[in-house]
N, C-alpha and C positions, 0 to 999 in steps of 0.2 A: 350163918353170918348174914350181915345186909348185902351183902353183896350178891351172895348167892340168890338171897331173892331177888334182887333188883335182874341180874342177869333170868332169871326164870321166867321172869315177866316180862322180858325179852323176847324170850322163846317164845311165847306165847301170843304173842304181838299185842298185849296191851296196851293200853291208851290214857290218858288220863281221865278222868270222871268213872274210871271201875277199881277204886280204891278199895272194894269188899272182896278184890278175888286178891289182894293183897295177902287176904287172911287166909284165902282158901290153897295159895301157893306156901305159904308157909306151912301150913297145918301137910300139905304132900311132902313136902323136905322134910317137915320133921318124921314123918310116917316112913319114907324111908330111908332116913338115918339109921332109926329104929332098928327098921328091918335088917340095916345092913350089918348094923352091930350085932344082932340076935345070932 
């Protein structure tokens, strides 16, 4: 959900103008969702 990434990016103390680790937080939630459903 957006939220969850918005919250991850949180965690991560991003900032604005690093709009590419956007994808890169994404692409880790999805990896482990993944995971966690496997």
């Amino acid at each position: 959900k957006t939220v969850d990434i918005l919250v991850e990016l949180g965690k991560r103390r991003m900032v604005g103008g690093q709009e590419d680790m956007i994808v890169d937080v994404a692409l880790d939630l999805l990896a482990a969702q993944k995971e966690q459903n496997a």
